[in-house]
N, CA, C and O atoms as CSV, one atom per row, in Angstrom:
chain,resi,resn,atom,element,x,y,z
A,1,UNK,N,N,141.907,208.200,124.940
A,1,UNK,CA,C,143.296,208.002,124.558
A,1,UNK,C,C,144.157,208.549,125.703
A,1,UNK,O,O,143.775,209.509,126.372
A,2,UNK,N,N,145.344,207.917,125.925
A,2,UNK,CA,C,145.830,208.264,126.778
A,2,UNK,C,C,147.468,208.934,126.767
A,2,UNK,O,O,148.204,208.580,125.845
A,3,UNK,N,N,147.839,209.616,127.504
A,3,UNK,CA,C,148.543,210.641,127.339
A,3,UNK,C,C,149.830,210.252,126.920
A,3,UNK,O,O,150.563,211.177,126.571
A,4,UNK,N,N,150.329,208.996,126.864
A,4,UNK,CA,C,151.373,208.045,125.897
A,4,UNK,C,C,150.565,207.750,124.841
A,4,UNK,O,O,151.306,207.128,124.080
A,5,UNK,N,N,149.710,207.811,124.445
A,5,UNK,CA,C,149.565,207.308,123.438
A,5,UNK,C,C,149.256,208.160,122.520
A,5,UNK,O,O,149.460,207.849,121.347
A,6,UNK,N,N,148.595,209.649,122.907
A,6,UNK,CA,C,148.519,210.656,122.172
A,6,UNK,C,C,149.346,211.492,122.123
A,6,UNK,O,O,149.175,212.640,121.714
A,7,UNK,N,N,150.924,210.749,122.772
A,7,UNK,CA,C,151.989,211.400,122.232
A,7,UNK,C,C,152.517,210.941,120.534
A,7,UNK,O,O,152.795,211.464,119.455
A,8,UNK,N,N,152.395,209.257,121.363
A,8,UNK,CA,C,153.132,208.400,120.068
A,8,UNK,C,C,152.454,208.573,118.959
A,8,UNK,O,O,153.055,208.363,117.906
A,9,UNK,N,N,150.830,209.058,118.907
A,9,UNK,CA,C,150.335,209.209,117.644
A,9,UNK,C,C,151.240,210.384,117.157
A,9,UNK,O,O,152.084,210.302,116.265
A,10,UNK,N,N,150.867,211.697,118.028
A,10,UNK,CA,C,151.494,212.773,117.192
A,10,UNK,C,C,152.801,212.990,116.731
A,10,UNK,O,O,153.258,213.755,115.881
A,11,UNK,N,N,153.469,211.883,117.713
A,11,UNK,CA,C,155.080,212.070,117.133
A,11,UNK,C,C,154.635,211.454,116.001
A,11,UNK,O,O,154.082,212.365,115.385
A,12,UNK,N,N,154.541,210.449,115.353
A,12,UNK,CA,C,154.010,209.618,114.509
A,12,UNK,C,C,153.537,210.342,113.260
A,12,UNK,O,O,154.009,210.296,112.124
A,13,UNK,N,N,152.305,211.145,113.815
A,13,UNK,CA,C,151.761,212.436,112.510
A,13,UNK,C,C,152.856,212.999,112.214
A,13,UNK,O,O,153.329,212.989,111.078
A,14,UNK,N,N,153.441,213.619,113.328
A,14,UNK,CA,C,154.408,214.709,112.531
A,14,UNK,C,C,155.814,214.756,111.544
A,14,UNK,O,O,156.239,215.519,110.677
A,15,UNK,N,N,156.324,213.368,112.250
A,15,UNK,CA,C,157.207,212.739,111.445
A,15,UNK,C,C,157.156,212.101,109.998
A,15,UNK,O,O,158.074,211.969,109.189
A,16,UNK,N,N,155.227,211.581,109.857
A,16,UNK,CA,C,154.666,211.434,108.377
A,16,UNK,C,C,155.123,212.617,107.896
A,16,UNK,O,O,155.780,212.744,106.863
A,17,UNK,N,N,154.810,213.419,108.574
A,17,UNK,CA,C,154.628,215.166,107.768
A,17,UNK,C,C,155.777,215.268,106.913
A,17,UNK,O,O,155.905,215.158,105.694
A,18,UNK,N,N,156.893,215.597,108.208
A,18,UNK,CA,C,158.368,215.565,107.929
A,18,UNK,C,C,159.001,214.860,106.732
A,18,UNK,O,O,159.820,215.372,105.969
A,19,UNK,N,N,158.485,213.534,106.663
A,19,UNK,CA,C,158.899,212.416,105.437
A,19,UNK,C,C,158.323,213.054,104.346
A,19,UNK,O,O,159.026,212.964,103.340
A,20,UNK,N,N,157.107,213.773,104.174
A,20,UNK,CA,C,156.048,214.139,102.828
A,20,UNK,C,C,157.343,215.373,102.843
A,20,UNK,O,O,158.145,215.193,101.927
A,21,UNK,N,N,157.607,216.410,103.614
A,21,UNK,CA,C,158.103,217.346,103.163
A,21,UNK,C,C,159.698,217.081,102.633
A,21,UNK,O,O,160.348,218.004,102.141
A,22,UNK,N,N,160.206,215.824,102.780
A,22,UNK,CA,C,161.569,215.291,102.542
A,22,UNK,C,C,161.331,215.266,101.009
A,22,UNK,O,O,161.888,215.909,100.119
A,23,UNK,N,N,160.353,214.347,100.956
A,23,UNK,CA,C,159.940,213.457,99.517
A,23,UNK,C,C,159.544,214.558,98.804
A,23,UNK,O,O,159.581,214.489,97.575
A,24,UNK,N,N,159.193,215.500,99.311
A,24,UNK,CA,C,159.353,217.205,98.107
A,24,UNK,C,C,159.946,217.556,97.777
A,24,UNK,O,O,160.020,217.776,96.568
A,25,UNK,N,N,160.978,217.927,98.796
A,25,UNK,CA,C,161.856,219.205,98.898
A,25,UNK,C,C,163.291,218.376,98.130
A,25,UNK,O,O,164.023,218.870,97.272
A,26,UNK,N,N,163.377,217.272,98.621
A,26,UNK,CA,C,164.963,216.734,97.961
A,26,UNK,C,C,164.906,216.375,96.205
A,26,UNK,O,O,165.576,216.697,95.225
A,27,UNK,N,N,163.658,215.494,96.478
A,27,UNK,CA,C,164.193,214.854,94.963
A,27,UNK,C,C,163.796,216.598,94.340
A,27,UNK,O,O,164.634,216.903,93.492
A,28,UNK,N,N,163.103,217.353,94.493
A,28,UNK,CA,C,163.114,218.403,93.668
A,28,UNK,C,C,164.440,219.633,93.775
A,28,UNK,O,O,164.603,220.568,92.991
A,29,UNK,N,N,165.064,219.386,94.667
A,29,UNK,CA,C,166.416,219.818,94.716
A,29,UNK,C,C,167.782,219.300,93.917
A,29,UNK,O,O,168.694,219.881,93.329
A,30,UNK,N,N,167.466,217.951,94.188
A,30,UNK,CA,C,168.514,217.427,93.547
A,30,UNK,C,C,168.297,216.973,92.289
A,30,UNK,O,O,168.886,215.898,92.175
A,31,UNK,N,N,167.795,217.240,91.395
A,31,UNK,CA,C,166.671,217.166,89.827
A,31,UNK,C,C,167.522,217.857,88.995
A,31,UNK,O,O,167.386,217.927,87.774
A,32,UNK,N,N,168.604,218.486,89.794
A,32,UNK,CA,C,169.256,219.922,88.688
A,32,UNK,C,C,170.810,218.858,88.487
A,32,UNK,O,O,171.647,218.945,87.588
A,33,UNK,N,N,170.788,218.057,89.466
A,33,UNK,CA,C,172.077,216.982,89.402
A,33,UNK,C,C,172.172,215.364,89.213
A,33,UNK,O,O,173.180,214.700,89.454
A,34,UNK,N,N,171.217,214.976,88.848
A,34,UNK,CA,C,170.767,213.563,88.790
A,34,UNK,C,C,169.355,213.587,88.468
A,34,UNK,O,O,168.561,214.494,88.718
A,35,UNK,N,N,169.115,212.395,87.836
A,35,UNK,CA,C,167.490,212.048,87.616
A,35,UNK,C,C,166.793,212.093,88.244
A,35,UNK,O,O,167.015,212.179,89.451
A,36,UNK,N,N,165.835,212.064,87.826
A,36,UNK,CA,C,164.264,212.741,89.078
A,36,UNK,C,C,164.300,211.075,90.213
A,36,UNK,O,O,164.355,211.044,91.442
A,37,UNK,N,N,164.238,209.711,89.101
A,37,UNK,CA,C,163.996,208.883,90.086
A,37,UNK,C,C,165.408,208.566,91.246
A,37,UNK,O,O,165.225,208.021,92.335
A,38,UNK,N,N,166.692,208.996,90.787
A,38,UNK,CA,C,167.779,208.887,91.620
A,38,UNK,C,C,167.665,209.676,92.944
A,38,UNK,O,O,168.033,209.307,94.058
A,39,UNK,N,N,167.020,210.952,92.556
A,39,UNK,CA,C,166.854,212.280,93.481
A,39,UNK,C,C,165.784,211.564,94.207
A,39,UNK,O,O,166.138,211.454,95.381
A,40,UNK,N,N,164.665,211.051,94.012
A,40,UNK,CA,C,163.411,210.348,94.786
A,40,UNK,C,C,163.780,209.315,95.981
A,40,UNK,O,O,163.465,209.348,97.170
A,41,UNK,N,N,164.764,208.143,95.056
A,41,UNK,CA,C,165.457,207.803,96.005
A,41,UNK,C,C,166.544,208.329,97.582
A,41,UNK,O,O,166.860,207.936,98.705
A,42,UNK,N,N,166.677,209.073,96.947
A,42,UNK,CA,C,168.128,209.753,97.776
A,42,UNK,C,C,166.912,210.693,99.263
A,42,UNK,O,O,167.241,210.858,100.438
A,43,UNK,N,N,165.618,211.105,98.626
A,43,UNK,CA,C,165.086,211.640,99.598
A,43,UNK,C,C,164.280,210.590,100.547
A,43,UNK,O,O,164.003,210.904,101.704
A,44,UNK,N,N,163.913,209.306,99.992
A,44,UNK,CA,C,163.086,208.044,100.621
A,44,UNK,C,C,164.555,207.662,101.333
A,44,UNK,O,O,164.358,207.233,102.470
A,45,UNK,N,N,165.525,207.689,101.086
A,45,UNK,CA,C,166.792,207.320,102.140
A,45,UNK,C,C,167.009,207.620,103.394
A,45,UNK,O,O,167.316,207.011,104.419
A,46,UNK,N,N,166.639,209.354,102.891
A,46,UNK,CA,C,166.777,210.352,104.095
A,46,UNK,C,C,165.656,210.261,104.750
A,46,UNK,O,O,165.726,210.445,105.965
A,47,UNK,N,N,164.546,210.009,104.246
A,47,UNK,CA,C,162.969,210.337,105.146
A,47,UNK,C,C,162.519,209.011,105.900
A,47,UNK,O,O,161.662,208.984,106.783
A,48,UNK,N,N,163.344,207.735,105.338
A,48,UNK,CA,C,163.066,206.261,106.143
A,48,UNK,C,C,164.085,206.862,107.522
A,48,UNK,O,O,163.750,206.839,108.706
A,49,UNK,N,N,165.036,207.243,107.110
A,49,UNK,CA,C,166.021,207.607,108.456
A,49,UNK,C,C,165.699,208.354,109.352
A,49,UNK,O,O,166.047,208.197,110.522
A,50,UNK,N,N,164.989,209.273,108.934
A,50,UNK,CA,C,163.912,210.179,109.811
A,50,UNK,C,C,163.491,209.603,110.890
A,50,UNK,O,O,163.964,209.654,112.025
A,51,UNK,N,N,162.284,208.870,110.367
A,51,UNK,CA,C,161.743,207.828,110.943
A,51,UNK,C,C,162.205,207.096,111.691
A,51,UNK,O,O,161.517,206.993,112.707
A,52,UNK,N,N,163.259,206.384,111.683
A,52,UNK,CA,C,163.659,205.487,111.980
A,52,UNK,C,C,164.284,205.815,113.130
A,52,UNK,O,O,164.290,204.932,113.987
A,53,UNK,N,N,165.085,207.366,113.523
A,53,UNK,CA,C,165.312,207.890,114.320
A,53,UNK,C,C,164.766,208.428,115.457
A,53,UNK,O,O,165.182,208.555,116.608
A,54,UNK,N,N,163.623,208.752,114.828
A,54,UNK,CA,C,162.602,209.275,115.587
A,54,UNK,C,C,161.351,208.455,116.355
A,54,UNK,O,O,161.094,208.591,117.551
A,55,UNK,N,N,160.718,207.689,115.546
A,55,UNK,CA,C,159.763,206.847,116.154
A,55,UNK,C,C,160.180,205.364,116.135
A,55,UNK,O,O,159.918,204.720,117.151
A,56,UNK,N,N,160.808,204.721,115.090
A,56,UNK,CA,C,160.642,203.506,115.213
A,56,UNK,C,C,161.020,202.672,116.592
A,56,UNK,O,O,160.559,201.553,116.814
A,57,UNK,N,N,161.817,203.285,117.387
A,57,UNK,CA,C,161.870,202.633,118.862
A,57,UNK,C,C,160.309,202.508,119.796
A,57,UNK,O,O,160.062,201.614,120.605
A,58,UNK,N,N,159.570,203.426,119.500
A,58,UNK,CA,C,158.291,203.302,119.842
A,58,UNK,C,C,157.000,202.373,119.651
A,58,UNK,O,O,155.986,202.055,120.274
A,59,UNK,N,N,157.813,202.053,118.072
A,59,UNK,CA,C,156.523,201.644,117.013
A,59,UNK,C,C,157.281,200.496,117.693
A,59,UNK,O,O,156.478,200.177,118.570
A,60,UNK,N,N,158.373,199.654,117.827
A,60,UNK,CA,C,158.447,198.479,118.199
A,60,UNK,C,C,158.303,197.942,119.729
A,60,UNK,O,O,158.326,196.772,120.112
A,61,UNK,N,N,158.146,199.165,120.517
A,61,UNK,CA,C,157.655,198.480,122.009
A,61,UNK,C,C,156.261,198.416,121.527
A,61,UNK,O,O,155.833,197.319,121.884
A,62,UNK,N,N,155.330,199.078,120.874
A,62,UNK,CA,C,153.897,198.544,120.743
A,62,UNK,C,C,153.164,197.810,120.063
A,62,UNK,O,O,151.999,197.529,120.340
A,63,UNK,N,N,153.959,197.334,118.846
A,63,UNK,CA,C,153.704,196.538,117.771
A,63,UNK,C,C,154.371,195.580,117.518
A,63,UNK,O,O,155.442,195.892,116.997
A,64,UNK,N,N,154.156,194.076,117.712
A,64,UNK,CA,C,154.573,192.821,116.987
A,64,UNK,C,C,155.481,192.988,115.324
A,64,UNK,O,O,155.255,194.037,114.721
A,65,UNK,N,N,156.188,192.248,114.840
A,65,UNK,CA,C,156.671,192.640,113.368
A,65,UNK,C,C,155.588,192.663,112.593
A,65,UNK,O,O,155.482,193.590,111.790
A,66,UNK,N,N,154.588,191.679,112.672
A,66,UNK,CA,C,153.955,191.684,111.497
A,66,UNK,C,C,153.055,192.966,111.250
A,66,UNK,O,O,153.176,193.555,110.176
A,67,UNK,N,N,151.958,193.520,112.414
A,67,UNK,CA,C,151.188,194.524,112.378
A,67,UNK,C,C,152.287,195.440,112.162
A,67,UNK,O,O,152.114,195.628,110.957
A,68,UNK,N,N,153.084,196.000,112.401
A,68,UNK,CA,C,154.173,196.887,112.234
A,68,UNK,C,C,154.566,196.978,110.678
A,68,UNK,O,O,154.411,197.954,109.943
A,69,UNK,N,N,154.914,196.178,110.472
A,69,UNK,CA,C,155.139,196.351,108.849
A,69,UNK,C,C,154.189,196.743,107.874
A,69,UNK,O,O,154.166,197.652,107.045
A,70,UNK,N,N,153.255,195.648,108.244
A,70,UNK,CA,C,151.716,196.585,107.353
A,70,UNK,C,C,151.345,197.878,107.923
A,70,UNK,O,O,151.279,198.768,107.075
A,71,UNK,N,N,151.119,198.185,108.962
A,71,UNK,CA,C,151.007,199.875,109.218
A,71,UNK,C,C,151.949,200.535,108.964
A,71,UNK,O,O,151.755,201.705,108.633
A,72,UNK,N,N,153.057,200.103,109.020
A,72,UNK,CA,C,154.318,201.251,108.360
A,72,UNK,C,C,154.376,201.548,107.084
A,72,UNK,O,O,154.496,202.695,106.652
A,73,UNK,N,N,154.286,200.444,106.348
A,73,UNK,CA,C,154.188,200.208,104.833
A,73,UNK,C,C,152.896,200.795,104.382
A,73,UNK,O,O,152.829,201.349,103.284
A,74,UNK,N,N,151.859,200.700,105.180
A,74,UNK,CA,C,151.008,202.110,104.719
A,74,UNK,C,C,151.205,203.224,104.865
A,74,UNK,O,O,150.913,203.913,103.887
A,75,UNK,N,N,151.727,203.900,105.989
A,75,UNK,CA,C,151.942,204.913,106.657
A,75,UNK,C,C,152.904,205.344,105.241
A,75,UNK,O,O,152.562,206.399,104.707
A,76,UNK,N,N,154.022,204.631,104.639
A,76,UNK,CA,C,155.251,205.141,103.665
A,76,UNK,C,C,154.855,205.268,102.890
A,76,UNK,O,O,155.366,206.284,102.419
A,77,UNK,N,N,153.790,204.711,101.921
A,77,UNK,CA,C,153.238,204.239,101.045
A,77,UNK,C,C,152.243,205.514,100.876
A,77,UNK,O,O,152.179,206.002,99.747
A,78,UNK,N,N,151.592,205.993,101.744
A,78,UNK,CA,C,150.711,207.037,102.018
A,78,UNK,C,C,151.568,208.284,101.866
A,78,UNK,O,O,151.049,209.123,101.129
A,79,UNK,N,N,152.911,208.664,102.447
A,79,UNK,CA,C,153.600,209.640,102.649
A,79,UNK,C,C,154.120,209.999,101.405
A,79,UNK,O,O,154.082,211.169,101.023
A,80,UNK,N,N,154.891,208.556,100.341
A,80,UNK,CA,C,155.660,208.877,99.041
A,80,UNK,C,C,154.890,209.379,97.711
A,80,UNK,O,O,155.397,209.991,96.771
A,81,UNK,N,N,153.197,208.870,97.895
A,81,UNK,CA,C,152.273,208.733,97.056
A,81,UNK,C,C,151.658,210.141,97.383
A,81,UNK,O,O,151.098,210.765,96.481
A,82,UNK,N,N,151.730,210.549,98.388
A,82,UNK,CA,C,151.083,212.573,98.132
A,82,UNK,C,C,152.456,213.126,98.105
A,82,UNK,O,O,152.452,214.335,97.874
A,83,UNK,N,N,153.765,212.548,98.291
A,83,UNK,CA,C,154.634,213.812,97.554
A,83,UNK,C,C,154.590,213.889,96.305
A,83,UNK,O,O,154.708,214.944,95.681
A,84,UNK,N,N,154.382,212.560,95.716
A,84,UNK,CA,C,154.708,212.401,94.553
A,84,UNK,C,C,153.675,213.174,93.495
A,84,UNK,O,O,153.891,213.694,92.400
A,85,UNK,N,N,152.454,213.027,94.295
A,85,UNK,CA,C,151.473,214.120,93.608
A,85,UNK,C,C,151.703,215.139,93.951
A,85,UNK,O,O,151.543,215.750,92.895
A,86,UNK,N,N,152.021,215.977,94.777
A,86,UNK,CA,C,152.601,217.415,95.313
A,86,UNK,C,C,153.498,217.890,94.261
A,86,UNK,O,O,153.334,218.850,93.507
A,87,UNK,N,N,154.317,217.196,94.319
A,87,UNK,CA,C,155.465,217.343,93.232
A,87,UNK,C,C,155.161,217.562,91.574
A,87,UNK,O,O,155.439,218.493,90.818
A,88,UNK,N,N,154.517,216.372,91.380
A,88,UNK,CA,C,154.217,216.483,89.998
A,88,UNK,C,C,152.957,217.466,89.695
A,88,UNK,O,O,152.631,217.821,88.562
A,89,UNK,N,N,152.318,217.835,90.870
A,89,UNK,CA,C,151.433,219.044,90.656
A,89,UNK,C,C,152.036,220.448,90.195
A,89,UNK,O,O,151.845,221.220,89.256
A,90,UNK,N,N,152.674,220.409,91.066
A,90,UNK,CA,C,153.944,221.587,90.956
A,90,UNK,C,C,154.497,221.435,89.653
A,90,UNK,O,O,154.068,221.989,88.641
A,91,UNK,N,N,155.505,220.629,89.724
A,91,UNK,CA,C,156.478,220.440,88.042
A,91,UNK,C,C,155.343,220.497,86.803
A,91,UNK,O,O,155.891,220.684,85.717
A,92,UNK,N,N,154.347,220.414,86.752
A,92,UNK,CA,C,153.046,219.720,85.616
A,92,UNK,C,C,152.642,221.560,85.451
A,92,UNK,O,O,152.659,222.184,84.389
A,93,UNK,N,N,152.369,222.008,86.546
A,93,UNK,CA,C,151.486,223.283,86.335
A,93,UNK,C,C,150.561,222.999,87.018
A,93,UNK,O,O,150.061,221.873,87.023
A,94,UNK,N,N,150.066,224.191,87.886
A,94,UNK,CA,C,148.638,223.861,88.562
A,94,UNK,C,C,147.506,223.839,87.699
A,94,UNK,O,O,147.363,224.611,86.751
A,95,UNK,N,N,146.549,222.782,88.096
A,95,UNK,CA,C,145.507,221.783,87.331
A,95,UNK,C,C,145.896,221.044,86.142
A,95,UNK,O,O,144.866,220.661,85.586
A,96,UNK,N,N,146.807,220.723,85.589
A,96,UNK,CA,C,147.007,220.292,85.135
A,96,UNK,C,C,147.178,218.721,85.142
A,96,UNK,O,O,146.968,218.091,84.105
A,97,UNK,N,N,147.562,218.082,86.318
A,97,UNK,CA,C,147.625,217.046,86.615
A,97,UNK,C,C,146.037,216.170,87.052
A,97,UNK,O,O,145.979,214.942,87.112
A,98,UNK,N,N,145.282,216.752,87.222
A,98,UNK,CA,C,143.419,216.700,87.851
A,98,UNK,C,C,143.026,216.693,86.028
A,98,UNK,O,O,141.855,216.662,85.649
C-alpha cells in the first residue's frame, strides 16, 4: 500500500469513527428535547457533513459514482448500525440487549 493510499484509508477509518461517535453522542443528547428518532436524524445530518467535509473530495478522485455509492452506503450503513447498538446497549442496561 502506498503512502496516499494509506493515508486515504486512515482518514477514511477515522472519520467512520468520528460519524459512530456523532451517531452516539447527539441523538443521546438531544433525547431530553425531541424524539429519539428526530435526535438520530439531526446527528446522521451532522456526521454525513463530517464526511463530506473531510473525505468525500478524495473518495471522488478515486472512485467512479457507482462503486462510490455502494462503498459509502456500506461504510454509513456500518457506522449508524453500531451506534445504534452502542446506544441502545447503553439506554437498555448492560446485557440486556444480547
Amino acid at each position: 500500500m502506498n503512502n496516499g493510499t494509506g493515508r486515504f484509508v486512515a482518514r477514511s477509518g477515522a472519520v467512520w469513527v468520528v460519524m459512530i461517535l456523532v451517531l452516539i453522542l447527539v441523538p443521546d443528547t438531544l433525547e431530553d428535547w425531541m424524539p429519539l428518532t428526530v435526535a438520530r436524524v439531526c446527528g446522521w445530518v451532522l456526521a454525513s457533513g463530517i464526511w463530506v467535509a473531510v473525505v468525500e473530495r478524495e473518495w471522488r478522485a478515486r472512485f467512479s459514482p457507482v462503486p462510490r455509492f455502494l462503498l459509502q452506503t456500506a461504510i454509513w450503513l456500518s457506522a449508524a448500525l453500531i451506534a445504534i447498538y452502542v446506544s441502545d446497549y447503553f439506554r437498555m442496561g448492560r446485557g440486556q440487549l444480547l
